[in-house]
C-alpha positions in Angstrom: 22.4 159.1 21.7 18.9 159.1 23.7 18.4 155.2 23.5 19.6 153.8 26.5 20.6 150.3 25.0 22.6 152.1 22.4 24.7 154.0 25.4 25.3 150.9 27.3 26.9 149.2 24.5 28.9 152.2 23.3 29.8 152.0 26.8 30.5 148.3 26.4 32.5 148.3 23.5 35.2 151.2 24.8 35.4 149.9 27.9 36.5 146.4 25.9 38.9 148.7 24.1 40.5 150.1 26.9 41.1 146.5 28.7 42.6 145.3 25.0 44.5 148.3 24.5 46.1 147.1 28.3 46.7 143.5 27.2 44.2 142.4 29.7 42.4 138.7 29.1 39.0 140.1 28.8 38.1 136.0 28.8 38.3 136.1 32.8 36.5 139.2 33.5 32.8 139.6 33.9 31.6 143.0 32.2 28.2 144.4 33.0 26.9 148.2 32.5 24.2 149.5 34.5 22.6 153.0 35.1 26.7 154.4 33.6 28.2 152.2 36.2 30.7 149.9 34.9 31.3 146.5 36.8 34.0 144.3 36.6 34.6 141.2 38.2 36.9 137.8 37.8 40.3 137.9 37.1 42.4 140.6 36.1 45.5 139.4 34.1 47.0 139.9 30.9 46.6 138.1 27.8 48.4 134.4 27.7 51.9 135.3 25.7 52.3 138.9 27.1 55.8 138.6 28.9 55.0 142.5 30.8 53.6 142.0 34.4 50.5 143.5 35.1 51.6 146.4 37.9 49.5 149.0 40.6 50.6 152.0 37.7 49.3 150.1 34.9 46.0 149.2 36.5 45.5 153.2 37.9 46.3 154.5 34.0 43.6 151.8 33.1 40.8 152.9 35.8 41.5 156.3 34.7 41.0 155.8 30.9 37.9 154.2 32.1 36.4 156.6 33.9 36.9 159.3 30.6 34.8 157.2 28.8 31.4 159.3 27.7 29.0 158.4 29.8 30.7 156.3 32.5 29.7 157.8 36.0 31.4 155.4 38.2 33.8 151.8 37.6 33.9 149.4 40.4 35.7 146.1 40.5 36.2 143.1 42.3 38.8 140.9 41.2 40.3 137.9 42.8 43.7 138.6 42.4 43.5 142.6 42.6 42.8 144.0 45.7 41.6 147.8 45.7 43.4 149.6 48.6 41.5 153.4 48.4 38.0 154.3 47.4 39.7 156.2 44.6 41.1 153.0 42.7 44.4 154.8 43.0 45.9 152.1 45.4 46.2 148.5 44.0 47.6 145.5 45.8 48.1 141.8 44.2 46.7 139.2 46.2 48.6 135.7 46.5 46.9 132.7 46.2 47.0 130.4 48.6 47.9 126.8 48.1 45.5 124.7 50.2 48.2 121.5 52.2 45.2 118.9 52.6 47.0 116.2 54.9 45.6 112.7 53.9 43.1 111.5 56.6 44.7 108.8 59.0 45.2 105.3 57.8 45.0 106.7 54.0 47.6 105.5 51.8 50.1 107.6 49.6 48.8 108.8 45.7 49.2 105.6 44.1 49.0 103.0 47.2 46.9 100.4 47.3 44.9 100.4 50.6 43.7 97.0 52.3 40.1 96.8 53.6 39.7 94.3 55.9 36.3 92.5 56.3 36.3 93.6 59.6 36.5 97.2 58.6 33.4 96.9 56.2 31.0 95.3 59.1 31.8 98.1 61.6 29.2 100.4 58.9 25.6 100.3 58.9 23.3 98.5 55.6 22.9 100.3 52.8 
């Protein structure tokens, strides 16, 4: 092919079929080719249904099926939930999310409690 916008979405579309072909939810990544780099970013997970976790092994085969395709030089990604451990993309560790514990601020009632304002608590703030 000698017309770059032809290449990028051959490109495109097998790089699609490779991320299908691995159950992944192509619905929370972000796919962009540029100058046969391949860039990937969101969220790598599988599709909603598919009972198989998504493991370091499976992701390696993936990034390797990748990087076969004609005219790929080079796939990076940046996922929130994938860490990549090697430049190689050999090395792949999940990464937890963290649950945020927000403490209520003092004098705030429970989820669900009514809170009394006094009038004295209103006058204490400046006009609006």
């Amino acid at each position: 092919m000698n017309n770059p916008q032809l290449e990028r979405m051959e490109i495109f579309r097998q790089v699609r079929v490779v991320l299908v072909r691995h159950m992944i939810d192509i619905g929370r990544l972000s796919i962009q080719i540029s100058m046969s780099r391949v860039n990937l970013h969101g969220s790598l997970c599988r599709l909603p249904g598919v009972t198989t976790e998504l493991t370091p092994a499976i992701i390696r085969t993936m990034f390797s099926e990748l990087n076969m395709i004609k005219g790929v030089k080079r796939v990076d990604a940046e996922f929130d939930n994938w860490k990549q451990l090697d430049a190689l993309g050999a090395a792949w560790a999940r990464i937890e999310a963290k649950k945020l514990i927000q403490t209520p601020p003092p004098g705030a009632g429970a989820e669900g409690e009514a809170i009394d304002v006094s009038d004295a608590d209103v006058s204490d703030q400046p006009p609006k």
